[in-house]
C-alpha positions in Angstrom: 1.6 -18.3 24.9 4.5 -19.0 22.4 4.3 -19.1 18.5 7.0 -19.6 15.8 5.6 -16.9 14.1 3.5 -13.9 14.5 1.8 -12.1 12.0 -0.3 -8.4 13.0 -2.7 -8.1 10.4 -4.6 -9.5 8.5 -5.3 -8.0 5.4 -4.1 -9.7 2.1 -0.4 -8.9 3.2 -0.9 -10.8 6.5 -3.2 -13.3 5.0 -0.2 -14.5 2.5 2.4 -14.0 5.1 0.1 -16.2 7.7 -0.1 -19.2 5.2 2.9 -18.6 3.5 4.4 -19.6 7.4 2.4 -22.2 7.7 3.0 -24.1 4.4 6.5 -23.5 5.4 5.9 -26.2 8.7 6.3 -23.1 11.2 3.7 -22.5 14.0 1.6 -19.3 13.1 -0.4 -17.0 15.1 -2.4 -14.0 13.0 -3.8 -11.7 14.9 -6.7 -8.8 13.3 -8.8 -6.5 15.0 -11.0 -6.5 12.3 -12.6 -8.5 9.4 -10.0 -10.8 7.4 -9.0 -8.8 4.5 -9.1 -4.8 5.2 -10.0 -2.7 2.7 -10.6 -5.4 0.2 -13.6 -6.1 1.5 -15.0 -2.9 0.4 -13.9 -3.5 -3.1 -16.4 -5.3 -5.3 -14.9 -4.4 -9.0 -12.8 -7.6 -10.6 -9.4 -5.8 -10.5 -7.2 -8.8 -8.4 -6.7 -12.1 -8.5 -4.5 -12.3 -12.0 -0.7 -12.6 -10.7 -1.6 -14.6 -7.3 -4.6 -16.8 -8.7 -4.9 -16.7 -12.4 -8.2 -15.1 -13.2 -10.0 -11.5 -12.3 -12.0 -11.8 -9.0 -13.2 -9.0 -6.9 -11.7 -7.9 -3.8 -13.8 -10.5 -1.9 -13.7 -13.4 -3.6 -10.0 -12.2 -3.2 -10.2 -12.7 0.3 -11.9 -16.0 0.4 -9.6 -17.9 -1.6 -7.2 -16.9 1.5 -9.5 -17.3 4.2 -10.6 -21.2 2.7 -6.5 -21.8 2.5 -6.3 -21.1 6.6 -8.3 -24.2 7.8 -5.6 -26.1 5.6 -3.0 -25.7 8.2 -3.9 -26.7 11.9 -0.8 -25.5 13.3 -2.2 -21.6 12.0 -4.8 -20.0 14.6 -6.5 -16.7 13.9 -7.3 -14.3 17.2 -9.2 -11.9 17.2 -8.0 -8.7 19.2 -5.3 -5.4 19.3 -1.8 -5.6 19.8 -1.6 -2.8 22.2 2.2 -3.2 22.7 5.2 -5.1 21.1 8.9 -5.3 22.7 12.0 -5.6 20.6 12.3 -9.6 22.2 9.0 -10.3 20.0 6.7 -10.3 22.9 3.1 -9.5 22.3 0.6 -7.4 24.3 -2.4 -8.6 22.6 -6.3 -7.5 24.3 -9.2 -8.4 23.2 -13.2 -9.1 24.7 -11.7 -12.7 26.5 -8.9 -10.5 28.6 -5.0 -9.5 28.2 -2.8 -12.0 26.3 1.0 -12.1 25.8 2.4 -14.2 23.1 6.0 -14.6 22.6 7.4 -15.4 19.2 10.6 -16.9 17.6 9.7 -14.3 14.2 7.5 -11.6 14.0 5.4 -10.4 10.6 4.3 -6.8 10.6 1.5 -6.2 8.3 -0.4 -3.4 10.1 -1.4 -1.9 6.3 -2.1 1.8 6.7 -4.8 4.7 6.9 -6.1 7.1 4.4 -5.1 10.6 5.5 -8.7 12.9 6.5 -9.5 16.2 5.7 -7.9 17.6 9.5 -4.6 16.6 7.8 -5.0 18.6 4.9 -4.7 22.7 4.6 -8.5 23.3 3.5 -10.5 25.8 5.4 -13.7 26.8 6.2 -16.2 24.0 7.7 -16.2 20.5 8.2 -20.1 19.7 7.9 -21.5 16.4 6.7 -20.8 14.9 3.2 -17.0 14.6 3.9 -15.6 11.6 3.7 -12.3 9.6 2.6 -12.6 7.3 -0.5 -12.1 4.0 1.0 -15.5 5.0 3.6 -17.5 5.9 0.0 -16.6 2.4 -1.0 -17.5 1.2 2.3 -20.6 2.8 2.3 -21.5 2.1 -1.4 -20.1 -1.1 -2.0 -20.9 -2.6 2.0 -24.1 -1.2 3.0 -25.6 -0.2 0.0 -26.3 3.4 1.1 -26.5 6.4 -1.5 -24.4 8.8 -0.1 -24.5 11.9 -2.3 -26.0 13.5 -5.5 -23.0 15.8 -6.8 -19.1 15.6 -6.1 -15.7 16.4 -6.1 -13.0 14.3 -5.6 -9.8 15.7 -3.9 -6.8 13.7 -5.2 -6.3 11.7 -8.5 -4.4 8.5 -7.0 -5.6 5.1 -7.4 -8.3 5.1 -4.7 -9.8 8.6 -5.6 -10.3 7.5 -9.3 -12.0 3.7 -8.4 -14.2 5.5 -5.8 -15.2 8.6 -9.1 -15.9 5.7 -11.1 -17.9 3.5 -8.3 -19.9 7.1 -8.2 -21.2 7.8 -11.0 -21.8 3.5 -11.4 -24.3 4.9 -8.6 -25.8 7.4 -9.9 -23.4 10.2 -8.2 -22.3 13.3 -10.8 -19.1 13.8 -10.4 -18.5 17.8 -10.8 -14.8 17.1 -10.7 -11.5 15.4 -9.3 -8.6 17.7 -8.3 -4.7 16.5 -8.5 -2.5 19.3 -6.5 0.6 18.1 -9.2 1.2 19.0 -12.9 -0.1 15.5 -14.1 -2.4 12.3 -13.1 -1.5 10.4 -10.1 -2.5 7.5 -12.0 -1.3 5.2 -15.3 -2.8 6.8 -18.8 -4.9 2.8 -19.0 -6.5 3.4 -15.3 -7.4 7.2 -16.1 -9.0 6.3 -19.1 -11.0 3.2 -17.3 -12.4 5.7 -14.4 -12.4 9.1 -16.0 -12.2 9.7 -19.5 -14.7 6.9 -20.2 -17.2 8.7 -18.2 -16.1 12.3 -19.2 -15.1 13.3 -15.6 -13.2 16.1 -15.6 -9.8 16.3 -14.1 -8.4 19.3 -12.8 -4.8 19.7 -12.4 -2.3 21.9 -10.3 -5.6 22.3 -8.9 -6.4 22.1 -5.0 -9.7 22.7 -2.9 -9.1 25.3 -0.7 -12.2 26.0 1.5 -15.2 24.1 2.0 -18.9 25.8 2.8 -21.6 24.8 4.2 -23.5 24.2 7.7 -25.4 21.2 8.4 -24.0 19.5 5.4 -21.4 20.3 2.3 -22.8 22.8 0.4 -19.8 23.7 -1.7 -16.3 24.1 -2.4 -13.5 26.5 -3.9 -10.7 25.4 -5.9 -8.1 26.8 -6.8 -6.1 26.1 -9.9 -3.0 28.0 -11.4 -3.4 31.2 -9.4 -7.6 31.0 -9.9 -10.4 30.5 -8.0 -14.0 28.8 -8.9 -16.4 27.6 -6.9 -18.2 24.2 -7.4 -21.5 23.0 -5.9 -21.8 19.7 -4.5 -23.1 18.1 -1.0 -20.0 15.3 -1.5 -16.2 15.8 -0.8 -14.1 12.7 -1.2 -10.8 13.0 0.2 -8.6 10.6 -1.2 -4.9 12.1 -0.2 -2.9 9.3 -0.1 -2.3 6.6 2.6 -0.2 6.1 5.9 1.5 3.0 6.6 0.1 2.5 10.5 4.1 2.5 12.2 3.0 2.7 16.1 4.1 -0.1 17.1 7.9 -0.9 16.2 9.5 2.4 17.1 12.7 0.6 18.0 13.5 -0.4 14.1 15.4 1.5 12.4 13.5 3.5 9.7 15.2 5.9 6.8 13.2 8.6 4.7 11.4 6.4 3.0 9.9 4.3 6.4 11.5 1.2 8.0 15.1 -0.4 5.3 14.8 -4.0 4.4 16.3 -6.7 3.4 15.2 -9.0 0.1 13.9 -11.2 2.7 11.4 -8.6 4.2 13.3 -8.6 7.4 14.1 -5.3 8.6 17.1 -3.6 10.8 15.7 -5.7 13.9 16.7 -8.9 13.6 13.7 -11.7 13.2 11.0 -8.8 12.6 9.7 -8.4 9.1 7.5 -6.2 7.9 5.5 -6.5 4.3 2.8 -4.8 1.9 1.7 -1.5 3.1 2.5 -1.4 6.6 6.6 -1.0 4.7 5.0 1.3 2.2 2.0 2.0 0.2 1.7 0.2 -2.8 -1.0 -0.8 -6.2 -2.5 -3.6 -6.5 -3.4 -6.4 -3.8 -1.6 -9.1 -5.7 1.9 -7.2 -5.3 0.9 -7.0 -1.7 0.2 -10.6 -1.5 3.6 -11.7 -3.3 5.3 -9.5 -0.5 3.7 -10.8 2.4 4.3 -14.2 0.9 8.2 -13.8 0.8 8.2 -12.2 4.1 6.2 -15.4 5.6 8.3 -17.9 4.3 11.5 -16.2 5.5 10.0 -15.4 9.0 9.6 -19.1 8.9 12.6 -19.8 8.2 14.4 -17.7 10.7 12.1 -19.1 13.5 13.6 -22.9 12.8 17.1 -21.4 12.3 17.7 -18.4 13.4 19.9 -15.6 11.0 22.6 -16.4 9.3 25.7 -13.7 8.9 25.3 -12.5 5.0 26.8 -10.0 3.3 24.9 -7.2 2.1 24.6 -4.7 -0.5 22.6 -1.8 -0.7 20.2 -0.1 -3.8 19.9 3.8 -3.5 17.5 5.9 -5.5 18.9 8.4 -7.6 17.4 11.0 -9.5 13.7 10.9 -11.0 13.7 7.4 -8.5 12.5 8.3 -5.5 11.8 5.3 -4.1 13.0 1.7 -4.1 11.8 -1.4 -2.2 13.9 -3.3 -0.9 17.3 -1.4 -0.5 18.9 -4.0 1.1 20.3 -7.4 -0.8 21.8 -10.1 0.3 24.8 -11.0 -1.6 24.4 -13.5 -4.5 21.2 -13.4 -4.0 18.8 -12.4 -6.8 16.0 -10.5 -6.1 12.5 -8.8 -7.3 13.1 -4.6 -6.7 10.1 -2.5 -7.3 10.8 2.0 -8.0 8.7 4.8 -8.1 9.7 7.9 -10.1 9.1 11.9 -9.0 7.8 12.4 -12.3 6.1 11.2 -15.4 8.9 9.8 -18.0 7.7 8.6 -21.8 9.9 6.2 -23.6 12.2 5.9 -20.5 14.5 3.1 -19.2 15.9 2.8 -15.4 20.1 2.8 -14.7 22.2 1.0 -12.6 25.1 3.1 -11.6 28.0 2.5 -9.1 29.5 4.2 -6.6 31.0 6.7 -8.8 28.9 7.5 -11.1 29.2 5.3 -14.3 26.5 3.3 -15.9 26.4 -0.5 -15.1 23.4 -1.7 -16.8 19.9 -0.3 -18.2 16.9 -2.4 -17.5 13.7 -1.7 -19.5 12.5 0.8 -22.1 9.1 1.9 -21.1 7.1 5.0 -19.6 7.1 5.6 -15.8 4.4 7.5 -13.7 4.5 7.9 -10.1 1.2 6.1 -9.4 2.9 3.3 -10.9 5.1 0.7 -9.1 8.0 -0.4 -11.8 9.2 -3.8 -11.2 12.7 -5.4 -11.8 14.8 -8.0 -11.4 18.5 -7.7 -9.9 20.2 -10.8 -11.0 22.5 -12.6 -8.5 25.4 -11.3 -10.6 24.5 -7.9 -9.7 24.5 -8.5 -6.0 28.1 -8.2 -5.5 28.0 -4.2 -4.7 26.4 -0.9 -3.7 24.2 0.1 -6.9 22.7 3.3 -7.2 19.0 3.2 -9.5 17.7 6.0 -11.6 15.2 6.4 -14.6 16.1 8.7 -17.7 14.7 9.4 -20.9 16.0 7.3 -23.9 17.2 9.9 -26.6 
């Protein structure tokens, strides 16, 4: 079967990117394995909605403003099934109950999200009873089936998804003993701490990390260890919320540097015609941001599929310094261009640099405070993309 386009995923990266194709005339095929949405589904507090659709909905009215926007577009069919494999000529291996179907496509979207990481990739010891589980299966289990799922816990990991699921916890009842953050400060924006923690008087422990868990049948407790010392903490609940994994399996033959696959400001990546948006490129906060992505990469998926690619000239945008990462590091020239940086550390009253290729100061952007949980975005004017720029973040004297 052919397609203009082919979007794998459908969570609210694919969901943009799949209407964002077809309000762009192109012939779309979105294929999920699972429910339309991902993990917003499991998300019930009104935290989305504001950038994309102008008001605060929850993660599943979220959804269905997409979902009712698919029927709007007869040309854009939804399968249900895997991609099990995916060649570099944008031909699809895709199974599902029916049989095995290939589909082969002018453009290809990636937006294959990612994975929370479990407590077998962490260095804890002792047992692995009952009562462990990653944050995004509390929410699942709180917010989807309505089950109770613990009386005390700890929280491994102060990022964005541990501190919603402390808050949903104790919104159930849960106490929450603790939540543990291996690094000298919150994972998390002072405003989003306050919201989830402080307001409920969870403690947070940092440079703190659990180290073994005990129990048989089920969690009994754990031991943390923080600056050099150890405690141990009763609870029948670990939450693991370590960070995610953008899901990469598939498209082995792009080109990826330290920081995953490089792409362009048109979401395409090193391999012409594929694009790749939202977290399936790199983790990021906040399902709107995701949405915006996977709305650009659509349209120029699209695009490419009636036209093919046109020889640009590119720039690139390194990180430097505190900036460890920056998304996208490819421009194309005279082009301007949304760019969104993470930092290594928290900065107060801070401002991000352009620099050159030797060093010198182009431009400052911004006076404000960074913190690694926190994307920073900025725009690089058209008049900037006419070099190689080097980004960093200092503090303003």
């Amino acid at each position: 079967m052919r397609t203009d386009v082919l979007v794998i995923g459908g969570g609210a990266a694919g969901l943009a990117a799949a209407v964002s194709a077809a309000k762009s005339g192109a012939d779309v095929t979105l294929v999920e394995s699972g429910a339309l949405g991902g993990t917003l589904t499991r998300r019930i507090d009104e935290s989305f909605g504001t950038q994309t659709f102008g008001k605060l909905m929850t993660g599943r009215e979220y959804v269905r403003r997409y979902t009712d926007m698919l029927s709007a577009y007869p040309r854009l069919r939804v399968i249900k099934g895997v991609v099990t494999a995916l060649s570099a000529d944008k031909t699809a291996e895709v199974v599902n109950p029916k049989g095995c179907f290939e589909y082969k496509a002018k453009a290809v979207v990636l937006a294959t999200g990612s994975r929370e990481r479990s407590v077998g990739m962490l260095d804890v010891g002792g047992t692995h009873p009952a009562g462990i589980m990653t944050a995004g299966a509390a929410l699942k289990a709180m917010n989807v089936d309505g089950k109770r799922i613990g009386t005390r816990a700890v929280v491994l990991g102060s990022g964005e998804s541990g501190v919603i699921a402390t808050r949903r916890l104790t919104l159930e009842g849960v106490k929450v003993e603790c939540v543990t953050e291996r690094m000298p400060y919150p994972a998390v924006s002072p405003d989003i701490k306050v919201y989830c923690l402080d307001d409920y008087r969870i403690p947070l422990l940092l440079s703190a990390e659990v180290k073994e868990i005990r129990g048989d049948r089920r969690v009994r407790e754990v031991v943390l260890s923080q600056n050099g010392e150890e405690k141990t903490v009763r609870c029948d609940l670990l939450v693991i919320a370590a960070g995610r994994m953008p899901l990469n399996a598939l498209y082995g033959f792009i080109k990826r540097g330290a920081g995953g696959p490089e792409t362009d400001s048109h979401c395409m990546t090193s391999a012409a015609g594929f694009f790749i948006c939202g977290n399936a490129l790199r983790v990021r906060a906040g399902a709107d941001n995701v949405s915006e992505e996977g709305e650009t990469a659509g349209r120029y998926a699209a695009e490419y599929a009636a036209n093919g690619a046109a020889a640009k000239k590119a720039f690139w945008l390194t990180p430097s310094g505190n900036v460890t990462e920056v998304c996208p590091r490819r421009f194309i020239a005279g082009e301007g261009c949304y760019v969104s940086v993470r930092t290594s550390r928290p900065i107060r009253n801070g401002s991000l640099v352009l620099m050159n290729d030797v060093g010198e100061i182009v431009a400052r952007i911004g006076k404000k405070s960074f913190f690694p949980g926190d994307e920073t975005t900025f725009y690089l004017t058209a008049d900037d993309v006419n070099r190689n720029l080097y980004v960093g973040a200092e503090e303003c004297l």
